[in-house]
TORPA-4810 file (N, C-alpha, C, O; in nm, 3 decimals):
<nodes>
NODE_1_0.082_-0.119_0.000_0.000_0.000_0.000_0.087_0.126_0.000_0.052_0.229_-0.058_X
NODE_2_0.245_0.110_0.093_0.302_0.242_0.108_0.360_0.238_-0.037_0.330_0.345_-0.089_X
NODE_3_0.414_0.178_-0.107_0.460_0.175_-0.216_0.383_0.210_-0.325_0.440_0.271_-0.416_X
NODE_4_0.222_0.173_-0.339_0.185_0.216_-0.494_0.169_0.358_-0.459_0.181_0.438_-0.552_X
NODE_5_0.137_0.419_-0.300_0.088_0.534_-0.274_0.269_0.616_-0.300_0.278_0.718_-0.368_X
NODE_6_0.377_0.559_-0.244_0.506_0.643_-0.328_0.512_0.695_-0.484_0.507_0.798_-0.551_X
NODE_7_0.530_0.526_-0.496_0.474_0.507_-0.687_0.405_0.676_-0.762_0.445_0.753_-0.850_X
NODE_8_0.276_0.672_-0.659_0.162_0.812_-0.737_0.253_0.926_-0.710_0.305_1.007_-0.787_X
NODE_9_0.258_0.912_-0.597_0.364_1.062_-0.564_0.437_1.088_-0.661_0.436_1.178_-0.746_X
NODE_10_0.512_0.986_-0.638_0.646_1.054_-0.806_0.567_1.049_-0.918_0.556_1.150_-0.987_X
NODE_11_0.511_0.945_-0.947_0.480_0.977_-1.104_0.393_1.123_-1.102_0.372_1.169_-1.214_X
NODE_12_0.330_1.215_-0.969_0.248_1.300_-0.981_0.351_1.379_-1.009_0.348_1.436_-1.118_X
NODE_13_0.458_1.400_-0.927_0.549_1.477_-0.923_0.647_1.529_-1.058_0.681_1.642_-1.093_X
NODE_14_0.675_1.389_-1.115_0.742_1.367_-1.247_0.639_1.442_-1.347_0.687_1.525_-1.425_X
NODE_15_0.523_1.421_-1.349_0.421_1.467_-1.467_0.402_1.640_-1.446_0.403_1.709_-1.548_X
NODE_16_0.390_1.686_-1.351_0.389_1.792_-1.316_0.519_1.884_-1.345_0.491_1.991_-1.397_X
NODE_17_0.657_1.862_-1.320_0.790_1.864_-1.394_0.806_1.910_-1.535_0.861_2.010_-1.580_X
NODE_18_0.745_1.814_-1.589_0.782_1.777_-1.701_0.687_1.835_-1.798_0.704_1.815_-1.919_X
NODE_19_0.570_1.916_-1.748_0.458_2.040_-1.800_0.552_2.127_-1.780_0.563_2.173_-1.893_X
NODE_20_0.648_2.197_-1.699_0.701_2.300_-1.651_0.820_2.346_-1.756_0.872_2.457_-1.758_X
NODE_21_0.853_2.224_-1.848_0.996_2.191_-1.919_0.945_2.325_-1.994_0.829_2.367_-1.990_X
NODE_22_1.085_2.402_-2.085_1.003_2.492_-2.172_1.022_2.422_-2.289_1.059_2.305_-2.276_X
NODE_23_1.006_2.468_-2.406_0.985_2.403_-2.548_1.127_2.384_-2.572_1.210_2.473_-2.561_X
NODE_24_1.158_2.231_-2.616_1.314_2.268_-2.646_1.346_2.359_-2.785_1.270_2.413_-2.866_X
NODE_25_1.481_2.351_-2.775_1.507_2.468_-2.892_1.481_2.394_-3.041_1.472_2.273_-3.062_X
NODE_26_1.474_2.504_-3.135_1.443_2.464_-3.228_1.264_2.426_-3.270_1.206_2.428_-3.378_X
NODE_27_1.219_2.395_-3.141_1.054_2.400_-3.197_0.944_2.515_-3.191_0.827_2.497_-3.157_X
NODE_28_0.994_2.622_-3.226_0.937_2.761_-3.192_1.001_2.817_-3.388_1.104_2.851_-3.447_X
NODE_29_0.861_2.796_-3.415_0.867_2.840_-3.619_0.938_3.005_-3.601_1.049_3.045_-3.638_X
NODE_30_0.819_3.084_-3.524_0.862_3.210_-3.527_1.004_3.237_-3.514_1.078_3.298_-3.592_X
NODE_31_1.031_3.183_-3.403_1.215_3.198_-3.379_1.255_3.151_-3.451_1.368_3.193_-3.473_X
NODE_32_1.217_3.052_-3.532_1.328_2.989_-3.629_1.321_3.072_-3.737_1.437_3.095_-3.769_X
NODE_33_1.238_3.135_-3.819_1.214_3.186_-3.923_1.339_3.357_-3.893_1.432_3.403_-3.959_X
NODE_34_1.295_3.385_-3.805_1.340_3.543_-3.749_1.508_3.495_-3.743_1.597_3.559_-3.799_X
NODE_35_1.528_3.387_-3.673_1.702_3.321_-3.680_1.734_3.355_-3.854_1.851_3.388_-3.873_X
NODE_36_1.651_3.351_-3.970_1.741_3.289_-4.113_1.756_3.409_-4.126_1.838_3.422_-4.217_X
NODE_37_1.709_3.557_-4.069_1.768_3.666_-4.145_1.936_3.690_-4.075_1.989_3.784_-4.133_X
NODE_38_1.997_3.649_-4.004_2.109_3.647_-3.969_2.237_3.676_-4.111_2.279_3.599_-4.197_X
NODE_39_2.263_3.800_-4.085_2.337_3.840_-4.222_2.324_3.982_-4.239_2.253_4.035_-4.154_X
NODE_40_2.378_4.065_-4.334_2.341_4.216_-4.375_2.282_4.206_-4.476_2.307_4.121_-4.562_X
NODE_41_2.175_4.309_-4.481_2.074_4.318_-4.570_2.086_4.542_-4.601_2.122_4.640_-4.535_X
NODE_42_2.029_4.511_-4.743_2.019_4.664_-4.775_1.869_4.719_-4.821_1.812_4.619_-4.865_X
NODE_43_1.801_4.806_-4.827_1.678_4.853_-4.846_1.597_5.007_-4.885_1.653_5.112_-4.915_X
NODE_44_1.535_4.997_-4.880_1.487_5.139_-4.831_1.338_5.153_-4.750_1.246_5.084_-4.792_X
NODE_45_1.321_5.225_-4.657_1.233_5.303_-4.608_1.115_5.351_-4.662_1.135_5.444_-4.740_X
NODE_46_0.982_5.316_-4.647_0.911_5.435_-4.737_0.774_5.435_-4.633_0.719_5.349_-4.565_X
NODE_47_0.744_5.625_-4.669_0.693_5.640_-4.537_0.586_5.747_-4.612_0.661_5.824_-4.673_X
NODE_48_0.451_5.787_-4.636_0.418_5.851_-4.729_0.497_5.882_-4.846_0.550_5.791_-4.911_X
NODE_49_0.510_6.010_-4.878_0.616_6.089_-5.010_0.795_6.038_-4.982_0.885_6.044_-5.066_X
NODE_50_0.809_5.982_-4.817_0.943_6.021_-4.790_1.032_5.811_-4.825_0.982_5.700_-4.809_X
NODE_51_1.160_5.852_-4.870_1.174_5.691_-4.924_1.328_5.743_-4.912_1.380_5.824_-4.987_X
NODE_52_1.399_5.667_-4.781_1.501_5.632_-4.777_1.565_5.548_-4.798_1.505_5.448_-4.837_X
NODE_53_1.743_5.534_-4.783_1.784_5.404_-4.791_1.812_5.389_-4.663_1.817_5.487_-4.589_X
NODE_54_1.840_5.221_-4.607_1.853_5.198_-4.509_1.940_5.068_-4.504_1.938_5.003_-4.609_X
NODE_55_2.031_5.008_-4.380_2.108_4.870_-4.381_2.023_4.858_-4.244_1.971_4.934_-4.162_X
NODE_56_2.040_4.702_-4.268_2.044_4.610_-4.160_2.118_4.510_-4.151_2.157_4.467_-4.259_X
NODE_57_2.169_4.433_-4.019_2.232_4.356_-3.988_2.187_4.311_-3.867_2.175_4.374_-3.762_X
NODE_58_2.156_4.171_-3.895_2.140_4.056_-3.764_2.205_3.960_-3.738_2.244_3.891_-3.832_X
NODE_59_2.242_3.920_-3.590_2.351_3.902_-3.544_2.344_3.805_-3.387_2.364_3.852_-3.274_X
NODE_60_2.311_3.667_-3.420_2.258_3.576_-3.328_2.388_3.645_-3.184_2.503_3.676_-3.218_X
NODE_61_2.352_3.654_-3.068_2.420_3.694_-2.959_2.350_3.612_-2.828_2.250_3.542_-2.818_X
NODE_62_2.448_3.652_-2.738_2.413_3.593_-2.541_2.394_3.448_-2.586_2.286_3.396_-2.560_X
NODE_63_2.491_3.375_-2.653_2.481_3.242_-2.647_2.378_3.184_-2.726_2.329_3.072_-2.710_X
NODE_64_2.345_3.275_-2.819_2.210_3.167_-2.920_2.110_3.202_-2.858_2.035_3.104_-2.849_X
NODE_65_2.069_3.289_-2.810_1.914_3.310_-2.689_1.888_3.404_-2.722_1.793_3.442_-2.655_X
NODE_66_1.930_3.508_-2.828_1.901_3.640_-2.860_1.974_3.686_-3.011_2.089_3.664_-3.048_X
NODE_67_1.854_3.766_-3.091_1.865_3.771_-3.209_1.896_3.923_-3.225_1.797_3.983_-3.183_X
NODE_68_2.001_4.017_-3.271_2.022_4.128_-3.230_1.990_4.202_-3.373_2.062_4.158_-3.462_X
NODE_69_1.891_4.314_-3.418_1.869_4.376_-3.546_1.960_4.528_-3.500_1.944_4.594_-3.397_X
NODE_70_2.044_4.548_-3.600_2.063_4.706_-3.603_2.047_4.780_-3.682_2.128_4.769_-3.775_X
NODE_71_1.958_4.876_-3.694_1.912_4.942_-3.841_2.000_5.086_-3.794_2.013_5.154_-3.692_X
NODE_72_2.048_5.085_-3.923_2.137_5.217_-3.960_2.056_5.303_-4.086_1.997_5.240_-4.174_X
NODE_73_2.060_5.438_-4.083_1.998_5.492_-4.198_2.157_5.596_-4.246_2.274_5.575_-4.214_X
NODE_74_2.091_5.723_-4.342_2.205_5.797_-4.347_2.241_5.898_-4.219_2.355_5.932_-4.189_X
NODE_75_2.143_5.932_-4.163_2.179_6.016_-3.993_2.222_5.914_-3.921_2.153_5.812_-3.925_X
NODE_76_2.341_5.914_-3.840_2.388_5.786_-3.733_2.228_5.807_-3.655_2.146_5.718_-3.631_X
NODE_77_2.218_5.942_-3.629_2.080_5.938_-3.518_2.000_5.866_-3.479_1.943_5.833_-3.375_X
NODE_78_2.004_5.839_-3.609_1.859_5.696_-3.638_1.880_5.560_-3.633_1.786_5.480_-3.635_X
NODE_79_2.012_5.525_-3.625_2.058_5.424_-3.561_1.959_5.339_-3.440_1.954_5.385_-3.326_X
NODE_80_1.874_5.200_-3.481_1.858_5.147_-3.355_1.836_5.009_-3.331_1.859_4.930_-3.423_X
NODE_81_1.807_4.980_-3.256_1.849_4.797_-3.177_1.734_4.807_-3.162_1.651_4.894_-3.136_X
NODE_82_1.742_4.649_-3.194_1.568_4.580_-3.185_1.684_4.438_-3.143_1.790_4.402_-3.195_X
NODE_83_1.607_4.384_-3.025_1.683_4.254_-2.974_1.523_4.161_-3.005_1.413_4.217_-3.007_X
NODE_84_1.541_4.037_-3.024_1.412_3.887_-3.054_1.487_3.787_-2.963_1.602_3.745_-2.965_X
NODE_85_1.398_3.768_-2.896_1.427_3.609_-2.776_1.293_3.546_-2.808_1.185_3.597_-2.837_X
NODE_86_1.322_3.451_-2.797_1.233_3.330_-2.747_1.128_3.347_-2.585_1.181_3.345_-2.474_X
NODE_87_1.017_3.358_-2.601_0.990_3.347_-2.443_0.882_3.163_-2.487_0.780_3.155_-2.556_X
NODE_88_0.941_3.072_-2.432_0.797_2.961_-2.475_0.828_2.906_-2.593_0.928_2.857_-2.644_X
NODE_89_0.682_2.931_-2.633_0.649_2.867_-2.811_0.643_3.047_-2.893_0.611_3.067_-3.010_X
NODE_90_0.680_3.151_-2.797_0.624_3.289_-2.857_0.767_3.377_-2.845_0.838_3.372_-2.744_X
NODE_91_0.792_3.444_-2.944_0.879_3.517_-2.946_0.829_3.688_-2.891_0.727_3.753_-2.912_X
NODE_92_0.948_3.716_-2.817_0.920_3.855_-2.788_1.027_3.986_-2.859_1.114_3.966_-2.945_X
NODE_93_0.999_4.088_-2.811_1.119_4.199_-2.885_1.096_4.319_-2.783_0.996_4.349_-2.719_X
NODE_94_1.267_4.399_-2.789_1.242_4.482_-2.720_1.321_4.580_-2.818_1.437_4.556_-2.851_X
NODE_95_1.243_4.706_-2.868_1.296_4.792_-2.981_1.358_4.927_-2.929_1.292_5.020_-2.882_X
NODE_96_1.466_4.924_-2.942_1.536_5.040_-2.829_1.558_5.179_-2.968_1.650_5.211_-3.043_X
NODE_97_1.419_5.227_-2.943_1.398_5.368_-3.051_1.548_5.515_-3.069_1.617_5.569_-2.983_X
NODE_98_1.546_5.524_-3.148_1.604_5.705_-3.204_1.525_5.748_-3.118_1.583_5.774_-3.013_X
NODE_99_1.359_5.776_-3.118_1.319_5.850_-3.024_1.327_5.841_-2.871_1.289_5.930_-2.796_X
NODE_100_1.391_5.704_-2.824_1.429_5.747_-2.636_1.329_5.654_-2.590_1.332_5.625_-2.470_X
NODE_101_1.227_5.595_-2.674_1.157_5.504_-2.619_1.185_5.356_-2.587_1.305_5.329_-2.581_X
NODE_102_1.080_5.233_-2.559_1.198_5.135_-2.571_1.004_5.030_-2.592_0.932_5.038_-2.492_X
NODE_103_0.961_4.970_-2.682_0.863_4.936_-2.653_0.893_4.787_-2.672_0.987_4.737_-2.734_X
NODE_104_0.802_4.732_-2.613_0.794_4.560_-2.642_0.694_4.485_-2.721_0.585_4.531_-2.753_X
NODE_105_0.717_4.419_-2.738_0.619_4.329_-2.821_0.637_4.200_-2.861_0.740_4.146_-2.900_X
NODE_106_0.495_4.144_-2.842_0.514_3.982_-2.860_0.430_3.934_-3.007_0.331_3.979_-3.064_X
NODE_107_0.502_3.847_-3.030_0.455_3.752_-3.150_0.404_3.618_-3.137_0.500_3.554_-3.094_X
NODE_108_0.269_3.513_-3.157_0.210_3.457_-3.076_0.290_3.350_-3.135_0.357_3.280_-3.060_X
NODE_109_0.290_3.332_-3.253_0.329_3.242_-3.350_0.359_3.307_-3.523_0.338_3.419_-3.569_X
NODE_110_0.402_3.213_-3.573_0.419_3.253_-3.677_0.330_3.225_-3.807_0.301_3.106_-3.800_X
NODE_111_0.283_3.270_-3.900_0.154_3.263_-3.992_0.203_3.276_-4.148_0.219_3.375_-4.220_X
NODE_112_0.217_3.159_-4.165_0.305_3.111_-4.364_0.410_3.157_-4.300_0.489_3.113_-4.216_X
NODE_113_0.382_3.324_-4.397_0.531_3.310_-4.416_0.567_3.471_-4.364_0.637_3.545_-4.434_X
NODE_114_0.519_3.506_-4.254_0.502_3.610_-4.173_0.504_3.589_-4.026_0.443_3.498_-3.970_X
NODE_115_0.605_3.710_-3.944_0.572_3.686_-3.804_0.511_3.842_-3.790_0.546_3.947_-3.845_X
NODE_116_0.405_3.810_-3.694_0.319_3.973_-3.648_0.377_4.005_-3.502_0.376_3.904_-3.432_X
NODE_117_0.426_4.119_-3.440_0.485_4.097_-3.333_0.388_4.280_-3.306_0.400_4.381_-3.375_X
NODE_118_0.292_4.256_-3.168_0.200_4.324_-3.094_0.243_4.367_-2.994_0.309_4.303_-2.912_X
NODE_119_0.204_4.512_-2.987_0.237_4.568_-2.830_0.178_4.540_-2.699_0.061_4.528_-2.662_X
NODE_120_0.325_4.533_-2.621_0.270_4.460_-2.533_0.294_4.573_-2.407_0.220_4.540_-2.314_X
NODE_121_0.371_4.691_-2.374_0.423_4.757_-2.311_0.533_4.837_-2.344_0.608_4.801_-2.434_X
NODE_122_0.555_4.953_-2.276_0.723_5.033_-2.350_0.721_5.144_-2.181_0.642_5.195_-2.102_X
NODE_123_0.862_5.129_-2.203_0.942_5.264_-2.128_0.953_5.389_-2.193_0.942_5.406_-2.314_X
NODE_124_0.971_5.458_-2.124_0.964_5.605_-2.188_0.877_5.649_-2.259_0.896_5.712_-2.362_X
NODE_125_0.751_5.615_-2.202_0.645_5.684_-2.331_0.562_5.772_-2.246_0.507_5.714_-2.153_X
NODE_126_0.544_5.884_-2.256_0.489_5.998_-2.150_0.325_5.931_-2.180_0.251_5.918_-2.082_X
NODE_127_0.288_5.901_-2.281_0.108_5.866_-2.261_0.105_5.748_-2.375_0.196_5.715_-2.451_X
NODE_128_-0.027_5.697_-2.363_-0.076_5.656_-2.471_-0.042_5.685_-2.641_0.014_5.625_-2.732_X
NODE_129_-0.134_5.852_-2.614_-0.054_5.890_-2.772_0.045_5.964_-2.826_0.066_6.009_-2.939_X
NODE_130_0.119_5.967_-2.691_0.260_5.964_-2.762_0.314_5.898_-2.895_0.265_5.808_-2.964_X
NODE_131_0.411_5.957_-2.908_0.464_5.868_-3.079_0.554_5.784_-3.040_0.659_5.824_-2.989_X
NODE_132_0.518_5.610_-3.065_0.604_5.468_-3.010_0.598_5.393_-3.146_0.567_5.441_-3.255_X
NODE_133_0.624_5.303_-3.127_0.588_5.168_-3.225_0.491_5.097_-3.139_0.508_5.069_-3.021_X
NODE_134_0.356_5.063_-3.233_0.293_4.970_-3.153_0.278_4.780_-3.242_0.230_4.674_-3.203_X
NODE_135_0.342_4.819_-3.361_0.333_4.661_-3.444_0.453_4.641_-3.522_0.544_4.722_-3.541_X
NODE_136_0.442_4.538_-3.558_0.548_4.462_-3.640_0.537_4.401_-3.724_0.532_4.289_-3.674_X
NODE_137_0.527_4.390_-3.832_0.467_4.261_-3.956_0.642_4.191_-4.014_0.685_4.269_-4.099_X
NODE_138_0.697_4.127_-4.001_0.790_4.064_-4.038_0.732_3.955_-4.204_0.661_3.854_-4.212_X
NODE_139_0.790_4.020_-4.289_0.747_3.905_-4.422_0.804_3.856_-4.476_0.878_3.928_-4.543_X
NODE_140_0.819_3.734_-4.492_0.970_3.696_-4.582_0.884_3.640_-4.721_0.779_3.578_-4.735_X
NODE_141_0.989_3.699_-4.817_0.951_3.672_-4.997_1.033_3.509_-4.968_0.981_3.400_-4.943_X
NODE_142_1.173_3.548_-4.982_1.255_3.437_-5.020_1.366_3.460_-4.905_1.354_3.546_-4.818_X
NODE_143_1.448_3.392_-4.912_1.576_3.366_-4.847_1.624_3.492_-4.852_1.666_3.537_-4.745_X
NODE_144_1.630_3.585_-4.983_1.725_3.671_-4.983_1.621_3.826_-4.974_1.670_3.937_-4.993_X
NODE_145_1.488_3.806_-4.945_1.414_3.939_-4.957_1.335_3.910_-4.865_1.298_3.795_-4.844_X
NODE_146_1.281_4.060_-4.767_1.173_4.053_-4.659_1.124_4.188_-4.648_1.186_4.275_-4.709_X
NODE_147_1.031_4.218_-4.585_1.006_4.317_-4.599_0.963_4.299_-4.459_0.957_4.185_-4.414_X
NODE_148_0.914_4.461_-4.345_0.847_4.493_-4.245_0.789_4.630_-4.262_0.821_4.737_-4.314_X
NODE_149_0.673_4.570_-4.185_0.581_4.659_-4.169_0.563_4.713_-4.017_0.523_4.647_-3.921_X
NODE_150_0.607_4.870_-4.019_0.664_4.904_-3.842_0.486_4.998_-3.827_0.477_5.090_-3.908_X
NODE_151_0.381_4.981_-3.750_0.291_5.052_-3.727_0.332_5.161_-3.616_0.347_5.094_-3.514_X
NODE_152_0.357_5.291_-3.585_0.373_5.378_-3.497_0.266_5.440_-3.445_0.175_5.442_-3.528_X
NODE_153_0.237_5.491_-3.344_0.154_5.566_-3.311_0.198_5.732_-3.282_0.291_5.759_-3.207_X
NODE_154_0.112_5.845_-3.357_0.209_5.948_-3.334_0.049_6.025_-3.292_-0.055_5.983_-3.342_X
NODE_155_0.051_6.117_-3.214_-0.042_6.239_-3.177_-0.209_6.142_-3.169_-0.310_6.204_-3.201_X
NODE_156_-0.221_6.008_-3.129_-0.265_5.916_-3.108_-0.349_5.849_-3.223_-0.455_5.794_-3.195_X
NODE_157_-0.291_5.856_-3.380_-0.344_5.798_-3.513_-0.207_5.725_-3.510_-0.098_5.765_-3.468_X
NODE_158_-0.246_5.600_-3.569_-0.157_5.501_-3.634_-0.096_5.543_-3.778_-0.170_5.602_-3.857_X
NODE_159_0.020_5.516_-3.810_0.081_5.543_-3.954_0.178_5.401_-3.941_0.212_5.350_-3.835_X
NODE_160_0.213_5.355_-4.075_0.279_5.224_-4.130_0.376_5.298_-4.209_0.370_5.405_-4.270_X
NODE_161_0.468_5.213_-4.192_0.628_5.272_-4.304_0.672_5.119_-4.327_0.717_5.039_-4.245_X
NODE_162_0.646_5.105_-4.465_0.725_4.994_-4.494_0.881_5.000_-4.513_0.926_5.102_-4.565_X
NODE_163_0.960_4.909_-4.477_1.116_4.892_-4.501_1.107_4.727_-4.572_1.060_4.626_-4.519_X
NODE_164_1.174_4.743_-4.719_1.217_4.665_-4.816_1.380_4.642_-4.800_1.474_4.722_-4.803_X
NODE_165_1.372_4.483_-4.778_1.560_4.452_-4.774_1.540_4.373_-4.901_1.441_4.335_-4.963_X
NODE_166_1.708_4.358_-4.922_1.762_4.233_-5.006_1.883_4.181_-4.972_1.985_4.246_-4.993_X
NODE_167_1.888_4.056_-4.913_2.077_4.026_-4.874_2.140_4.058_-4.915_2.127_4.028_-5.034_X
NODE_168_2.248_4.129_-4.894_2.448_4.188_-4.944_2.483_4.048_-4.950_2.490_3.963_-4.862_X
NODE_169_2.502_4.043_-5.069_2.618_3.898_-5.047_2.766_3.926_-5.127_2.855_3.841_-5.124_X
</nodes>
């Protein structure tokens, strides 16, 4: 009797454990997809009338646990870091703005051949409609082309600026 009642214990114990495990690596699409842009890419900006050029470069870092974007334009100013981790089966981001802000956002999963990454919270934002980023559309054409779609919020209306890459090889 003391034994099958041990027996339950552990196996309760073991089953309970082993819900807690997180996803091993590699089974999270979103992260995997967001991992293949690893490389420099060139583009441009386009934002109503206004159409810049722009680089990027991503740059797996902290041991494989973090995906590092740095977008450069022609002002260094505009220079900024967008870091992608894994949280789970869901990827998150934390976009460290030109403007001083820093917002977050999660992506639930990934959809074909797109990751959508939603606001979830940010530092430095005096209100609501302040001007932040509140979305992300990540699209990949092919291996060597993607495009994003950055939604901002400015004077509390939404505006979209697409940025078009193509790999430097």
């Amino acid at each position: 009797m003391k034994t099958a009642r041990l027996v339950s214990i552990l196996f309760a114990v073991l089953l309970a454990s082993a819900a807690a495990v997180p996803a091993a690596p590699g089974t999270n699409p979103a992260w995997e997809k967001m991992k293949s842009l690893v490389g420099q890419w060139e583009g441009t900006m386009s934002h109503g009338d206004m159409n810049m050029p722009v680089r990027v470069s991503y740059e797996i870092v902290s041991g494989g646990t973090s995906l590092m974007e740095r977008l450069t334009a022609p002002d260094p100013s505009h220079e900024m870091i967008t870091m992608y981790y894994p949280d789970g089966s869901r990827v998150m981001m934390t976009h460290y703005c030109s403007e001083g802000n820093q917002p977050r956002m999660r992506a639930e999963a990934a959809s074909g051949d797109s990751v959508a990454f939603n606001f979830v919270d940010a530092t430095n934002v005096a209100s609501p409609e302040a001007e932040h980023m509140r979305k992300l559309v990540v699209k990949f054409q092919d291996a060597d082309h993607f495009t994003q779609e950055w939604t901002h919020r400015k004077a509390g209306k939404e505006e979209t600026g697409v940025f078009r890459y193509t790999r430097k090889k």
